[in-house]
N, C-alpha and C positions, 0 to 999 in steps of 0.2 A: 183241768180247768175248761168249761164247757164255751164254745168259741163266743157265745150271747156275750158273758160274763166276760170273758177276754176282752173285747170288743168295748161293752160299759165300760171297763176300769181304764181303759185307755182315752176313751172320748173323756175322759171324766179328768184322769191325765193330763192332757193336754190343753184343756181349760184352766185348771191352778198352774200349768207351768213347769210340770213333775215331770220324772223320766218315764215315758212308756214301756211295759212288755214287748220284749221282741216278739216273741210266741209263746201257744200257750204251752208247750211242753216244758220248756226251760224257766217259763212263769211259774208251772207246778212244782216243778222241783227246786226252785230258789224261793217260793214260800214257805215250805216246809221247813227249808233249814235257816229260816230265820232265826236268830234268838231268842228276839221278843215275841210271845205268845200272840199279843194283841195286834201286830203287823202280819202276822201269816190272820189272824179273824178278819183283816181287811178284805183281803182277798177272795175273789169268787172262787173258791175248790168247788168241788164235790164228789163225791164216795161212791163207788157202786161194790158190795161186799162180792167177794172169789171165793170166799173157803173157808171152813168153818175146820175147827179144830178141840178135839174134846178129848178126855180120856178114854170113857166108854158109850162108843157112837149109838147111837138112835136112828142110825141110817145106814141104807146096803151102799148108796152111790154118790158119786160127785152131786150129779142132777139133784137126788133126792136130797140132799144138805143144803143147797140153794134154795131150793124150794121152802125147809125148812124156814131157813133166812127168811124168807120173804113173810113167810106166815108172823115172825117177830117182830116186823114191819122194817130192815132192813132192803134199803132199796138195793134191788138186783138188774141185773142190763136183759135189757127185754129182749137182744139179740144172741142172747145164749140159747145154744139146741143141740138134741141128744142126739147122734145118726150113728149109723151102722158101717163100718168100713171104709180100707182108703178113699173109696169113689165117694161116699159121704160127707168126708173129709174136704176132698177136690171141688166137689159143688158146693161145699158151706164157704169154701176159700173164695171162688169165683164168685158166690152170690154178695160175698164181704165186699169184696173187691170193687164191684160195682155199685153197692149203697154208701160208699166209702165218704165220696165227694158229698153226700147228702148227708151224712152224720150230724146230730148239733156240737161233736165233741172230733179232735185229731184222733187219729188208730195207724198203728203201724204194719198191722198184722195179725192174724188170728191164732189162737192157741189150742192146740189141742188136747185133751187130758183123757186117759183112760177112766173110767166111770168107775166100774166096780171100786170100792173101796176094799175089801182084802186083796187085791190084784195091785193098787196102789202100795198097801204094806209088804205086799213080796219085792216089789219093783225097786223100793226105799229112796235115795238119795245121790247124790255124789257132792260132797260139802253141803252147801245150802241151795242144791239144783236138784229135783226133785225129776227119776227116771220114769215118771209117768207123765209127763208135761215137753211139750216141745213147742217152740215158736215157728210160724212159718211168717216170713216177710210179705208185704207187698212191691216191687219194684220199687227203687227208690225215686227219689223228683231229682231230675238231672236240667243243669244248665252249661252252657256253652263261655269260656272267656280265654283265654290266650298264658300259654306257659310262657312265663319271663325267666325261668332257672332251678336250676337243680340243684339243692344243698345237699348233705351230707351228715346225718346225725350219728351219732355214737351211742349206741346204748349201754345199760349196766353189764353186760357179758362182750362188749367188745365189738357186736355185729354192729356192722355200717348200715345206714334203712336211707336211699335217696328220699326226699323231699319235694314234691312239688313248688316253689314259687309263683304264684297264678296272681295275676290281674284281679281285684277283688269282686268278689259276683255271690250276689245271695242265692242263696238252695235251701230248702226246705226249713225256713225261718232264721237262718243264720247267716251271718256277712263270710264268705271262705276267699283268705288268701294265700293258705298252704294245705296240702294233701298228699300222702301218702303214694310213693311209687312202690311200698314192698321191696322190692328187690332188681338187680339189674336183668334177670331172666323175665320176669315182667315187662319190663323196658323194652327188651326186644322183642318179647311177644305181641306187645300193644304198637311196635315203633316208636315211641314217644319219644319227640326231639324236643330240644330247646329254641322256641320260635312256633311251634307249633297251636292251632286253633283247638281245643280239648274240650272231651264233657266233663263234667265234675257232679261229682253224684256223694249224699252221703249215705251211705251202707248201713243199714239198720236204721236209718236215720240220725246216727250217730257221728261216727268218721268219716270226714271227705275223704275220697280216692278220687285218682284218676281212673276213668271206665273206657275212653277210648279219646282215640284223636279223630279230625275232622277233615279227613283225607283232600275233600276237595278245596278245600282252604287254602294248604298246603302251597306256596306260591314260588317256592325255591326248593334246591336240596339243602337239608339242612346235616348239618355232622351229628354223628351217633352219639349219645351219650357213653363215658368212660367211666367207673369203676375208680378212684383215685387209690395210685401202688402204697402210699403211706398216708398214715392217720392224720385227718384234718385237725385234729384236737394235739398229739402229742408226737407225730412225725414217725411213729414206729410203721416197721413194715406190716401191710396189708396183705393175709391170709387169706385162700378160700381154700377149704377142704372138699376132696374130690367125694361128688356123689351130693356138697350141700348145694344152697342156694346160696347161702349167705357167705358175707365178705367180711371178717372179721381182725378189730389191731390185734396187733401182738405183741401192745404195751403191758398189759394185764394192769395192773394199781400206777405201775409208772404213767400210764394214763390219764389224765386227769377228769378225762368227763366219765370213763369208768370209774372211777377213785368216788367222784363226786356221787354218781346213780347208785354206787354199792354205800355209800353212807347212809342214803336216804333210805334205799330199803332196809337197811337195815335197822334204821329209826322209824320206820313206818308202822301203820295198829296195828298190822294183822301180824308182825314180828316185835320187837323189843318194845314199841309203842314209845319211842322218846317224845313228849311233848313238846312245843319248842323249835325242837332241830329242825327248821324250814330250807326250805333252797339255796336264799339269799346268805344264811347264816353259814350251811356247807361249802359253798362256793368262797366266801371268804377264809373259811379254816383252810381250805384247799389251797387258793393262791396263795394264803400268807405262808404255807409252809409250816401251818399248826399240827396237821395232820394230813397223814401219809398210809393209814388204812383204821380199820374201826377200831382196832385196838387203841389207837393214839387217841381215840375220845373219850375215855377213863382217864388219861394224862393230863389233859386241859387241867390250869388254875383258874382261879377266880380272876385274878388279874389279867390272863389272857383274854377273858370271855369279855370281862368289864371293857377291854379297851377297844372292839370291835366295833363298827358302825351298826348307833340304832340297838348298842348294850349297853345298860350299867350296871350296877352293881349289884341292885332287886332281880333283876332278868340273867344274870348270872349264877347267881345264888339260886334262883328255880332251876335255874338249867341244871346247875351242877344236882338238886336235888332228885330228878328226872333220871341225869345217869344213874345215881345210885340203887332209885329204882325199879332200875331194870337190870340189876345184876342177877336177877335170881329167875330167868325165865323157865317156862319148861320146856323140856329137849326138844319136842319141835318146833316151838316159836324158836328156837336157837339156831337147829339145824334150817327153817325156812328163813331167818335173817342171813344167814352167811352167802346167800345168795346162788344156791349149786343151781349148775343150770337143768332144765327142764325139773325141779324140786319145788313144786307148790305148797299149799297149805296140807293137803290131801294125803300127798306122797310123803311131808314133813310126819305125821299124825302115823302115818302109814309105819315109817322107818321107826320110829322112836318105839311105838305098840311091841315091833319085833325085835327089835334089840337091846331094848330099855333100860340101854348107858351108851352115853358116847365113845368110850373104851371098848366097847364091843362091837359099834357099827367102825369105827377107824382098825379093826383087825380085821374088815369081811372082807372077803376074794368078791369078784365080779359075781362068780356061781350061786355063793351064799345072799346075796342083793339082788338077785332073779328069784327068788325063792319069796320075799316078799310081796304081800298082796300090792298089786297095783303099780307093780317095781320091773319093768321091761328089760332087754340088753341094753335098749340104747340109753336110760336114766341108771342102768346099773355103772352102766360103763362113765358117765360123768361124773355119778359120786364117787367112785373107785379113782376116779382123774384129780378130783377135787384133795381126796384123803393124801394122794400118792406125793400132793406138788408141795416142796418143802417150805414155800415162803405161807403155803395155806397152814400150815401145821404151827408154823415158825405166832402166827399171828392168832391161834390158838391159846400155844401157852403164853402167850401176853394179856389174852383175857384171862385165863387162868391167873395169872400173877397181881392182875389185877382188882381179882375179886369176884368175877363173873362166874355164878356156879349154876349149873344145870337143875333141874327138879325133873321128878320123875311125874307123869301125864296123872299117876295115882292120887300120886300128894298134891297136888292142884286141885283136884275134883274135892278130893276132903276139906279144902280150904276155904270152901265157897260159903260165904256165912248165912245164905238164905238157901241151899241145900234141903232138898227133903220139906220147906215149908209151902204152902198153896195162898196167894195172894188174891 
């Protein structure tokens, strides 16, 4: 969204009375996912085409398919240029850097792409990250406000992530009143105490962190920040393994904000894809004691769902129709819902390719899981942990009893009913 046109729709905004755009970055991407077609035609977008994508190319290079583009009358960014090596690189970064503030349009940073296109086809992918393309950042916009506390979040695998608490202070178009501390090793590297004057930066221009504290601020000693010995969510004792950084419960599902993250992943798109299954709805099956791991959500009745707040009896009936839906995933959507830790979509895709049955990856030794592409000691060794722990297996055959069967990565691709056609 070009800042002009940012700028118009707010003045224009705030004459009828309307909500304004925060900025224009989170303005582009909240038009887009509008619903209504004619609400994103409100809005000032605008397009500048990246890459052209054919069967059989008419072109040796990046450059020269842009150019293409243009001849089509696809508008291309006039600050694109072809140069020769890192230090080409460095000076197109610096020169960005400083036209930055002058743009009519926000930029976060500049990209770099290998040109040749057969060098791009050797180079391929990694999921939908493409190994000839990298982003280089610009510094992020940092501001100054004052740490009021440190929470304590629980993730889906158990690790603890402290939480900044901050005095609310806008940074690079957004209001931030929490930010990420990472880890307590961080804490001590940075010193960050509670009371303390801090910068707060968002990193990519995405996630606040804290970046540093404000040394001469500082107007007392203040106490170290602690690591708490047991879980804020479920009171089990707190682990750190020697060599990590991280702090993790050691409630495992007894856990409830684990309980809850591991539902959602595994109702999320990129795994089982349950429609439906939102936050608010998990968190209630969880406290009410409906359910106690993802197998217990093939048990739900109708009448459990119906009697939930903000359910009835239509929104039930979808839901229930959703499970059933999803009993038939293929082995890596299955093996990346169950949530192994460091097991992406990639490594999911990766395992299922080389063993292709779940009967065969729950027999492999550690040695035989190093052996797959993309599959290290240290991801060998968590699915081998994962396979070995009896309540992981126990909650296996309860999806198995319940209906949930595997598909092989083959029989999906055959199943595609636009397969093989050109639209």
């Amino acid at each position: 969204m070009p800042l002009a046109g940012f700028e118009a729709y707010n003045e224009q905004a705030r004459k009828e009375g309307r909500k304004e755009l925060v900025n224009p970055r989170n303005a582009a991407a909240g038009s887009l996912r509008q619903l209504d077609p004619r609400l994103t035609a409100q809005r000032p977008l605008a397009f500048y085409a990246y890459s052209l994508v054919v069967e059989d190319p008419m072109y040796e290079s990046h450059f020269d398919a842009l150019q293409l583009l243009k001849t089509w009358g696809f508008p291309i960014n006039h600050e694109v240029r072809r140069v020769r090596d890192a230090d080409g690189c460095l000076a197109y970064y610096r020169e960005m850097a400083g036209k930055r503030a002058g743009l009519p349009y926000d930029i976060d940073g500049v990209v770099f792409k290998v040109d040749r296109r057969e060098q791009q086809e050797t180079l391929g992918f990694v999921s939908r990250a493409p190994r000839w393309a990298i982003a280089q950042k610009f510094p992020a916009q940092e501001e100054i406000t004052r740490l009021l506390g440190i929470d304590v979040q629980v993730g889906r695998t158990g690790t603890l992530t402290p939480v900044a608490r901050l005095e609310p202070v806008f940074v690079g178009g957004v209001t931030v009143t929490n930010a990420t501390l990472h880890n307590l090793d961080e804490i001590r590297r940075k010193d960050v105490r509670v009371g303390d004057w801090v910068v707060v930066r968002r990193a990519g221009d995405v996630i606040p962190e804290v970046a540093r504290i404000v040394e001469e601020r500082r107007e007392q000693e203040l106490p170290e920040f602690e690591m708490p010995e047991v879980c804020p969510e479920c009171g089990s004792a707190v682990e750190r393994i020697e060599g990590e950084a991280a702090f993790r419960c050691s409630g495992g599902l007894f856990c409830g904000a684990q309980r809850i993250r591991s539902i959602l992943h595994f109702a999320s798109r990129k795994a089982l894809d349950i429609e439906g299954l939102g936050e608010k709805l998990v968190v209630q099956l969880v406290e009410g004691d409906l359910v106690h791991s993802i197998a217990d959500l093939y048990r739900l009745t109708r009448e459990q769902l119906a009697g939930l707040d903000r359910m009835g009896e239509k929104s039930a009936d979808n839901l229930l129709l959703q499970f059933e839906r999803s009993k038939r995933p293929t082995l890596d959507r299955l093996l990346y819902a169950l949530g192994i830790r460091e097991v992406g979509e990639v490594t999911a895709v990766a395992l299922a390719r080389h063993f292709g049955s779940l009967e065969s990856l729950l027999a492999a030794s550690e040695e035989e899981l190093v052996d797959v592409p993309d599959v290290g000691p240290v991801v060998a060794g968590h699915v081998h942990a994962f396979f070995q722990e009896p309540h992981n297996l126990e909650v296996l055959e309860q999806l198995e009893r319940a209906g949930l069967t595997w598909q092989p990565l083959e029989e999906s691709a055959a199943e595609q009913p636009l397969s093989g056609q050109t639209w």
